[in-house]
C-alpha positions in Angstrom: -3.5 -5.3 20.7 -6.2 -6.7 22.7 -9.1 -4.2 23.7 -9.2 -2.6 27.1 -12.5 -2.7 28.9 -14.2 0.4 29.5 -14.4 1.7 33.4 -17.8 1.0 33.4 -17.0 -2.9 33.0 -14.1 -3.1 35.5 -14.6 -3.2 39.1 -12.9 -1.4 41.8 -10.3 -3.9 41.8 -9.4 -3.6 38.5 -11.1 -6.7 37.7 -13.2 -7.0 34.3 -16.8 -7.5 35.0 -18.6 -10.6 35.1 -19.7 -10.7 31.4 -16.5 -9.4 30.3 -14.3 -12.4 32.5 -16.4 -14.9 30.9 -15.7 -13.4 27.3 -12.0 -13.5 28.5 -12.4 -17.5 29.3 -14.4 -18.5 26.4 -12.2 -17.0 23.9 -9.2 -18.4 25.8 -10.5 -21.6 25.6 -11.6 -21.6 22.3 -7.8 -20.5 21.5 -6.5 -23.7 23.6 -9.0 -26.0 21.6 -7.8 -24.4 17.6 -4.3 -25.1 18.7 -4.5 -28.1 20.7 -6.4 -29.4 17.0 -3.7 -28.0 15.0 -0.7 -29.9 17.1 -2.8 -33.0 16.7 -2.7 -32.3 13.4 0.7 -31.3 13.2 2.1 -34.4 15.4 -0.2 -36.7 13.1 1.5 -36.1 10.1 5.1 -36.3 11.6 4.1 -39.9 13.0 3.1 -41.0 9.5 6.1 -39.1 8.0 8.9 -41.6 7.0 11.5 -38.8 6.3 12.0 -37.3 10.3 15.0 -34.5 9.7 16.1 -34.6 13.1 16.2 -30.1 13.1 12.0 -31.2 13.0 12.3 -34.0 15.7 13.6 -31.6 18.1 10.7 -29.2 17.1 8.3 -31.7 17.5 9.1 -32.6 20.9 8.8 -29.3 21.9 5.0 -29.3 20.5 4.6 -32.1 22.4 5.6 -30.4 25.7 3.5 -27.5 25.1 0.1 -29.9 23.8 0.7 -31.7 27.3 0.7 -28.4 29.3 -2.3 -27.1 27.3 -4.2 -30.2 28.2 -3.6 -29.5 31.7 -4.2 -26.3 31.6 -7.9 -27.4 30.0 -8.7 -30.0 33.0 -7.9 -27.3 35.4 -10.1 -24.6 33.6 -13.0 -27.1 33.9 -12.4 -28.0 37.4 -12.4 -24.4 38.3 -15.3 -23.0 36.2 -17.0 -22.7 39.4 -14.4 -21.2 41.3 -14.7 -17.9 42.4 -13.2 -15.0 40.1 -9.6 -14.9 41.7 -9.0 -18.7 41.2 -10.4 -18.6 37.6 -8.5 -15.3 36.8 -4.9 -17.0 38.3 -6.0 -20.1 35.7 -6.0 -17.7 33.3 -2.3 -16.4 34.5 -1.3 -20.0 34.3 -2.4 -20.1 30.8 -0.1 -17.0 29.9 2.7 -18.9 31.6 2.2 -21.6 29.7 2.5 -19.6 26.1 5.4 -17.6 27.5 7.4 -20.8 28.4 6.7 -22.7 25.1 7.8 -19.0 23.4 10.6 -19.0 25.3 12.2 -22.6 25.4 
């Protein structure tokens, strides 16, 4: 379960301090990088695969989908790591989208 931030670190918006936002980013990008490298990974050794059950092929595809909308997703966060905190935060949101649709599909 992922850790509440203290009162003392939220604003009066409800929004996580500064240092705590940019906790919240780093560790979300370091999770988009470890899986983006374990797709590659992944999608590597199904292109070098001659045996392709087609159950796998379907799965694979799907991998793809998601590796394409977590690359996106990591040219947007660096073209808003300037941004102000509401534009960064809805990148975030974006992010979440993206797991819940690859969950979900």
């Amino acid at each position: 379960m992922a850790k509440q931030p203290s009162s003392s670190q939220t604003t009066s918006a409800g929004m996580p301090s500064d240092p705590e936002f940019a906790q919240m980013e780093k560790e979300t990008f370091e999770k988009v990088s470890v899986t983006l490298s374990a797709i590659d990974r992944a999608v590597s050794a199904w292109n070098a695969s001659r045996i392709k059950p087609q159950d796998m092929g379907e799965r694979i595809e799907r991998l793809r989908r998601f590796q394409s909308s977590l690359n996106s997703w990591i040219k947007e966060f660096s073209r808003v790591k300037s941004a102000s905190k509401e534009r960064r935060l809805e990148n975030l949101g974006k992010f979440i989208e993206i797991c819940y649709s690859y969950e979900y599909s």
